[in-house]
C-alpha positions as CSV (number, residue, x, y, z in Angstrom):
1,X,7.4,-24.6,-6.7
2,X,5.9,-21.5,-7.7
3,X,7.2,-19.5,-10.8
4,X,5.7,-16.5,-10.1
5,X,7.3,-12.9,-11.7
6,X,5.9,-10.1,-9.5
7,X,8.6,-7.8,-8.4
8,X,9.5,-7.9,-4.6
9,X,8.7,-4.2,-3.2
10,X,11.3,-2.7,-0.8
11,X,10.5,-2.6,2.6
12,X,8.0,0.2,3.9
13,X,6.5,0.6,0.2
14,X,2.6,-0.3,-0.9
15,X,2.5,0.9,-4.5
16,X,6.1,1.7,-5.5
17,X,6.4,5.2,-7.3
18,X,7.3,3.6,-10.8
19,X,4.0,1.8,-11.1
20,X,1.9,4.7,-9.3
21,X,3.3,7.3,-12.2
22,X,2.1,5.3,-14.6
23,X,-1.5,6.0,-13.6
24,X,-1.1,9.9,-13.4
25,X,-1.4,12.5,-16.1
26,X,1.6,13.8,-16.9
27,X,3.5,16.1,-14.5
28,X,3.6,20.0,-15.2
29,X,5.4,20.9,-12.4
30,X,8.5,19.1,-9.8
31,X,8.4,15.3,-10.3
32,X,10.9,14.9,-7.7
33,X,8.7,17.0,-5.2
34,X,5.6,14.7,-6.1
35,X,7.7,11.3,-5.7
36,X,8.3,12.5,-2.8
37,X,5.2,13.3,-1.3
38,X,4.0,9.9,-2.7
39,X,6.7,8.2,-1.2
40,X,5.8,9.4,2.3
41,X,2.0,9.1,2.1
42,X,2.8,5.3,0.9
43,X,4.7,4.9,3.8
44,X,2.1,5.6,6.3
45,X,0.3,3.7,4.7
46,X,2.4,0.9,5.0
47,X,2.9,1.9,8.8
48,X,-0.9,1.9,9.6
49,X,-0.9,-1.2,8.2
50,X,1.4,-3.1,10.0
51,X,0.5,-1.5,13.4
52,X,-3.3,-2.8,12.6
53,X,-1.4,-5.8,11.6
54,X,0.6,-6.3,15.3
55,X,-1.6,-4.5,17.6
56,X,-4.9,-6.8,17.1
């Protein structure tokens, strides 16, 4: 059995917003406005993915 510790994303998520901040510079203006542009952009990227995934 496997005793592995990586977090389980949520469903529709590549890079969850916690882990992606983490890599920015800090935020001058809205954080909530660019969470959730990131959140949506991941998601279509999670989409595309999937579709490539089932339609090939």
């Amino acid at each position: 059995m496997s005793d592995n510790k990586e977090p389980k994303l949520r469903p529709g998520v590549c890079i969850p917003w916690e882990e992606k901040i983490k890599e920015l510079p800090p935020i001058c203006g809205d954080e909530e406005l660019v969470r959730r542009k990131w959140e949506d952009i991941d998601q279509l990227a999670y989409i595309y993915i999937w579709h490539c995934l089932v339609s090939f």
